[in-house]
N, C-alpha and C positions, 0 to 999 in steps of 0.2 A: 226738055229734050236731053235724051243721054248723050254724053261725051265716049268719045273713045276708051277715054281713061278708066269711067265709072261702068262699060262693058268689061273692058280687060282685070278690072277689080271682080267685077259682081265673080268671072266667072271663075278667077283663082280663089276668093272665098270659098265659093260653092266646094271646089275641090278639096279646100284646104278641111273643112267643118267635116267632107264623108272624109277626109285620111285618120280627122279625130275621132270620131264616132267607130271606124271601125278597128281603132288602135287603143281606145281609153272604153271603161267600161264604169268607172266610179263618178260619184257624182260633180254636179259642174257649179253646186254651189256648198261649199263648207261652212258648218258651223260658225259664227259672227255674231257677236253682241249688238244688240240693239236698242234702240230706243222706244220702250214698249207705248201705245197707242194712248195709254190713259193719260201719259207721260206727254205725249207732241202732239196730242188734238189740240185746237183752236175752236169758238165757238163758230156755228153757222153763218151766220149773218154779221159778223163784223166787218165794217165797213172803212174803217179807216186805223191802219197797223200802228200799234202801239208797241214803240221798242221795247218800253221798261218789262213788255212781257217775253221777251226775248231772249232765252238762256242763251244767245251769242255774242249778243248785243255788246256787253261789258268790257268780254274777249277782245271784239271788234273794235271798241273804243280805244281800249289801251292799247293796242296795234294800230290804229289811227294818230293815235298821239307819240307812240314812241318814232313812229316812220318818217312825220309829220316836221320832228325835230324837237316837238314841245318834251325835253325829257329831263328838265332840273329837279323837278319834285319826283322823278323814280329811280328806286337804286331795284341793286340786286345781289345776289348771292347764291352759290353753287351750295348744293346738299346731296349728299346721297339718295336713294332710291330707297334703300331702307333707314331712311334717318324716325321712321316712326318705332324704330326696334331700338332705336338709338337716343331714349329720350333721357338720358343723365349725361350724357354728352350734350357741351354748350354748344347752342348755334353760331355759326363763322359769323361776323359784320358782314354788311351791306358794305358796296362800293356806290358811286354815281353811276347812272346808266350811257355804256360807251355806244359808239354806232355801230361795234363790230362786237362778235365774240368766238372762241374758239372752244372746243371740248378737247384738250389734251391729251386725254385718259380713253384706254382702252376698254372703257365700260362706261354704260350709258349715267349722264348724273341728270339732278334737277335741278332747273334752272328758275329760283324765285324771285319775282319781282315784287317790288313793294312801294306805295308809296301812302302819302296821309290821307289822301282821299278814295281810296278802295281799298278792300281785301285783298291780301299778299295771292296772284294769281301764276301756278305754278305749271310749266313745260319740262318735256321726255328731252332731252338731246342728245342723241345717241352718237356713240363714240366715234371721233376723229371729225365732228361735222364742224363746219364753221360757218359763220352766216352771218349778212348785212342786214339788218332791219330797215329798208328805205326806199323809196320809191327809184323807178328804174331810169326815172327822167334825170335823175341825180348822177349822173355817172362820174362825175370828177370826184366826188365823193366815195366811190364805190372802190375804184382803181388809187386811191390812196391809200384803202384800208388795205387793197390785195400789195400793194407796197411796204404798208408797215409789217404787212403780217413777213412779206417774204424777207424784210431785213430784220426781225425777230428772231426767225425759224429758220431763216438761210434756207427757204424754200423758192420756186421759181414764182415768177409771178406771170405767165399764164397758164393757160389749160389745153389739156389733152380733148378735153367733149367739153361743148357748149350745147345744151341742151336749151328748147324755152318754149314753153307754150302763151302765146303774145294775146293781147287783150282785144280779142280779133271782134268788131261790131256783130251785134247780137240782139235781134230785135225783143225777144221776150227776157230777157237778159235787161236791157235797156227799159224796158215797162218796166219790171218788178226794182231796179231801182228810183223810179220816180214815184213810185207807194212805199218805198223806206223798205220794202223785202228783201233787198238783195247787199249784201257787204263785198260782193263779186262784181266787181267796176270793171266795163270795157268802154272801148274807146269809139268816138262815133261813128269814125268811117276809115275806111284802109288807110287811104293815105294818112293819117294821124299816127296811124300803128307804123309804117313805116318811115316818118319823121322820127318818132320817139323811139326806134330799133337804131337806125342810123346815128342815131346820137349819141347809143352805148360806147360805140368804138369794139364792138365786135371785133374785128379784125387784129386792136391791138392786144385783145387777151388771150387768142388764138397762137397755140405753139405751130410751130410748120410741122406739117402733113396731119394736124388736129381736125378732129372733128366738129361739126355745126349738125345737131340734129332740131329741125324745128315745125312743130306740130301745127298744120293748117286745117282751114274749114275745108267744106265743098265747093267754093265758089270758084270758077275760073279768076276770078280779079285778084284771092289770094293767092292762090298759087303761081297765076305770072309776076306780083309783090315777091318771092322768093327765088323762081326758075328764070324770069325773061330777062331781054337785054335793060342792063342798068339795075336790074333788082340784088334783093339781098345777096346772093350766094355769086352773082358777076363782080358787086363790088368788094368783097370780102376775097376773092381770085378763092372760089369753093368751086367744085366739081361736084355735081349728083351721082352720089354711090348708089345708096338703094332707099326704096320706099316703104316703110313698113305698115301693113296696117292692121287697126286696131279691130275687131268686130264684136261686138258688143253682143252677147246672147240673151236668154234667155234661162230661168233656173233647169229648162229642159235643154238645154241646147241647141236652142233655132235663133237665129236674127232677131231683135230687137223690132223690129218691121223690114218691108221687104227691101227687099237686094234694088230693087228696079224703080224705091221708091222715087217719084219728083225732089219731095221740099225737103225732106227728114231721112236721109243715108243710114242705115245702125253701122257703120263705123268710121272712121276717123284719120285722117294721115298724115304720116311722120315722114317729111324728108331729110334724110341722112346724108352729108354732102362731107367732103375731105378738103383740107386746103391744098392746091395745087402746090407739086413739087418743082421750081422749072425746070428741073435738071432731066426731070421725066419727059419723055413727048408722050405719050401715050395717056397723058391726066388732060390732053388741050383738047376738048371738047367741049362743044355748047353744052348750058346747065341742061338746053331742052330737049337735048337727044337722049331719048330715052331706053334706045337701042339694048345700052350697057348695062342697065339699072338692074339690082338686084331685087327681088320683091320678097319679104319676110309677109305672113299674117302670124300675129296674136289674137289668140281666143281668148274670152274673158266676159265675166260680167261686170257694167257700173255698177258706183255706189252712190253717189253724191251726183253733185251738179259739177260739171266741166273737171273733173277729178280725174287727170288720166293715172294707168298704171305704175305702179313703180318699177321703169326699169335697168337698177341698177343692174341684176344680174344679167342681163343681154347684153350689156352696153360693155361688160368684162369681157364676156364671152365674142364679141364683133366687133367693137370699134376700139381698138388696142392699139394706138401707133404704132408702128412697124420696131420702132425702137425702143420700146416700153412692156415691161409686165402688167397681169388686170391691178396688181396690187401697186403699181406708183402711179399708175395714172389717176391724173389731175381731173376731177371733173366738174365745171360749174354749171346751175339751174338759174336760169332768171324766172323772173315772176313764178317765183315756188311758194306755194302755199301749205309744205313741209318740209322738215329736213330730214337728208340722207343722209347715213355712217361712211364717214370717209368724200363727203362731197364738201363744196360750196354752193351756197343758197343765196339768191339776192330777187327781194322783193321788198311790199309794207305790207305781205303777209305772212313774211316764213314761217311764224313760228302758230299759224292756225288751226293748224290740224297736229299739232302738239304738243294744245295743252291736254293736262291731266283727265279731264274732261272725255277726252276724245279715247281715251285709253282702259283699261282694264287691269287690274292685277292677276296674279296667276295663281294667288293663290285664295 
């Protein structure tokens, strides 16, 4: 049965997709490399998943084991991008592998990891990113590193955005990890996702009047998890700014399935919340009045599984504390499964989507 909500969505999509259509005229899917068919078939009838045939597998492992803590036997070392044009120049040493790392440098380096039991496997990190390798249940771990780093760099140690897309239960999500398909682990029921949310200490990495933007399913149960009394954004003292949502098309332009579907929505919602200022009256409203809410849509096509957009450049352009430039603000990703230039990254996936693998050269 439709909610109010998923009327007042269906029918600002609907508008939002004819303002595109009769404002854009070029295509709605560009150019992309791919992974051609002869390349990612699997045969027919196989019946039981065999990783070692898995070109992710490896990736997955060593991002298991370094998240894990198991990381005495891997080091690492920074390399240029064109260190292949660079081969009479000596390779730097390896160091141990730390829990945290930064990219200093205003241009993208390569980040190689090595140890005796696999080939040296290599990641993009593009400039100014920095990132925990580690699981999110870890947090006294996470907030040391954001500690060390800001008495290194005399930077602050919280953030202006909090962005995260949570490991919200997922039933065919959940099948494909119990046949070994899936390296995409969610958790079995809300409440688990919001013990392990509560336990980050959100709150303490949040600068005042910072943002919380955090990506939920369709279900009513998640979203009173983030809006209701006692849920995420009341205990965190956040107010709901606006809602953005995501709609997933088609290479023609249409919905991914219908707007009015029951089980399967084509898009997706991000609530945007600000931390209350007290000094304000006019921020003290319930999370659930929706009265105020700002509503954005993003058009776009997926690519991957649970892969949302990147977006930094919205989050310059919109969620800017009142005191802040797009260029000082602080921004961190939980459970990121890449990294962004100029962000922070904390998950036991950041660094998945890239490696070299996933990427192309330009030339």
């Amino acid at each position: 049965m439709a909610t109010d909500n998923d009327n007042l969505y269906a029918q600002l999509i609907s508008s939002s997709l004819a303002f595109v259509r009769q404002n854009y005229s070029g295509p709605w899917l560009l150019p992309r490399t791919v992974v051609s068919q002869a390349e990612h078939s699997l045969p027919q009838k196989r019946k039981i998943h065999d990783p070692s045939s898995d070109p992710d597998s490896d990736r997955d492992h060593l991002l298991q084991q370094l998240s894990s803590g198991t990381t005495h036997s891997y080091a690492f070392r920074w390399r240029h991008v064109d260190d292949q044009q660079r081969a009479s120049e000596p390779l730097p040493e390896t160091s141990p592998w730390p829990k945290y790392l930064y990219n200093e440098s205003d241009v993208t380096r390569m980040l190689e990891i090595t140890s005796t039991s696999m080939q040296p496997a290599s990641f993009c990190v593009p400039p100014g990113a920095a990132f925990y390798l580690g699981d999110c249940s870890n947090s006294r771990s996470f907030h040391m590193a954001v500690r060390d780093v800001a008495e290194q760099l005399d930077t602050p140690r919280q953030f202006d955005v909090i962005v995260m897309d949570p490991p919200w239960p997922n039933a065919s999500v959940r099948r494909t990890e119990k046949s070994g398909r899936s390296a995409y682990q969610v958790s079995p029921t809300v409440w688990d996702v919001r013990q392990l949310i509560f336990e980050m200490d959100i709150d303490v990495l949040l600068a005042n009047e910072g943002m919380v933007a955090i990506w939920i399913t369709n279900k009513p149960a998640v979203r009173d998890l983030v809006l209701g009394e006692d849920g995420l954004f009341d205990s965190w003292d956040v107010q709901l700014e606006e809602e953005w949502l995501w709609i997933k098309t088609t290479t023609e332009g249409e919905p991914v399935s219908s707007l009015d579907a029951l089980w399967r929505k084509p898009y997706e919602v991000l609530l945007v919340g600000r931390k209350r200022d007290p000094k304000r009256s006019d921020q003290h409203v319930n999370s659930t009045d929706s009265s105020k809410v700002e509503r954005r849509v993003i058009v776009g096509l997926a690519d991957l599984h649970s892969r949302k957009p990147c977006l930094k450049s919205l989050f310059e352009r919109f969620a800017i504390s009142p005191t802040l430039t797009s260029t000082k603000q602080r921004i961190l990703e939980c459970f990121a499964r890449y990294l962004v230039s100029g962000w922070w990254s904390w998950g036991n996936q950041v660094l998945k989507f890239n490696h070299t693998d996933c990427w192309q050269s330009k030339s």
